[in-house]
C-alpha positions as CSV (number, residue, x, y, z in Angstrom):
1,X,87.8,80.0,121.9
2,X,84.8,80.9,123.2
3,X,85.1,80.2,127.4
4,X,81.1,79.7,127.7
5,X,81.3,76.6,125.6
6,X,82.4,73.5,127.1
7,X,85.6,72.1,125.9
8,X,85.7,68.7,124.4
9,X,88.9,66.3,125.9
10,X,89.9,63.6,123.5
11,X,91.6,61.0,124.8
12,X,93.8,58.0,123.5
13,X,92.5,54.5,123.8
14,X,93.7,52.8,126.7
15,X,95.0,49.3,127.0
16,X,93.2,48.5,130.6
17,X,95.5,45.5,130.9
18,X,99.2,47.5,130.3
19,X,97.8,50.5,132.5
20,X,96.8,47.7,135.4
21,X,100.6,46.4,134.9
22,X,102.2,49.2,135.2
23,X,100.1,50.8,138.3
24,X,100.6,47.3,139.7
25,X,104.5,47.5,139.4
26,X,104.7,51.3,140.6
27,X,102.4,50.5,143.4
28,X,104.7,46.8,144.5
29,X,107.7,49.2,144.1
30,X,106.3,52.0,146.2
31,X,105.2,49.2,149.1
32,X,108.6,47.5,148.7
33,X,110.5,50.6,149.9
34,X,108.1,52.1,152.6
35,X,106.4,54.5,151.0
36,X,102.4,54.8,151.1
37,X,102.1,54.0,147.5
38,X,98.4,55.1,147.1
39,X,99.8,59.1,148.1
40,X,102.9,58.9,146.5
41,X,100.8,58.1,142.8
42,X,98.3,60.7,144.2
43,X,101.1,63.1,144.5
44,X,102.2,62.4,141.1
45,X,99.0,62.7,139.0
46,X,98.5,66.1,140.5
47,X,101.6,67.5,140.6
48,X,103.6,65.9,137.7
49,X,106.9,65.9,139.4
50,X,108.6,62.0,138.7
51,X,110.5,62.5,142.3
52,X,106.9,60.9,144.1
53,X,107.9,57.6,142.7
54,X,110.8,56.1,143.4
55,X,113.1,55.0,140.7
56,X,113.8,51.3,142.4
57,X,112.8,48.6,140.2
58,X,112.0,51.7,137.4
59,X,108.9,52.5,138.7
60,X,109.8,56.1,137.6
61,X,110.6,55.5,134.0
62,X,107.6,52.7,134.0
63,X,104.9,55.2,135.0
64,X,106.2,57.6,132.6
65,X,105.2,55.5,130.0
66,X,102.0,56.8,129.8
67,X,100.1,60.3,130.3
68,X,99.4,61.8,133.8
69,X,95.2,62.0,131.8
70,X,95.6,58.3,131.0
71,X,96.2,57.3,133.9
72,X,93.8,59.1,136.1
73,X,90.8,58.4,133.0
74,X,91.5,54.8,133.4
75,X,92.0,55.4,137.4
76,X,87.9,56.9,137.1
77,X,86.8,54.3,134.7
78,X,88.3,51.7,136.8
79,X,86.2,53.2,140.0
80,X,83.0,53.9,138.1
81,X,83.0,50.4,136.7
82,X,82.7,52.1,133.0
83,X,84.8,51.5,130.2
């Protein structure tokens, strides 16, 4: 690999709609038991470690259902208003 030329990501095609649920019921969970759910996902995206969300209501296993990169793409998209 040659590190001068720029590296091309490919991503999957995300279902806007089932990412939205499932950020939705991570961040209710979150809310529900006290936590500041916006640094607790935060904290996950970066870091990787499952222990930032709490396992009530599976929010754990729920957000595990998709990539750490698919969530944070559709996070950007979401902010920049692209799709």
């Amino acid at each position: 690999m040659d590190m001068n030329e720029t590296q091309v990501f490919e991503k999957q095609v995300l279902d806007h709609e089932r990412m939205k649920r499932i950020l939705e019921q991570v961040y209710k969970a979150l809310e529900e038991k006290g936590y500041h759910p916006i640094d607790q996902i935060v904290g996950y995206i970066l870091s990787g470690d499952p222990t930032y969300i709490t396992s009530y209501n599976n929010a754990r296993s729920i957000i595990q259902e998709v990539e750490r990169d698919e969530l944070l793409g559709e996070l950007l998209s979401s902010y920049l208003d692209v799709k």
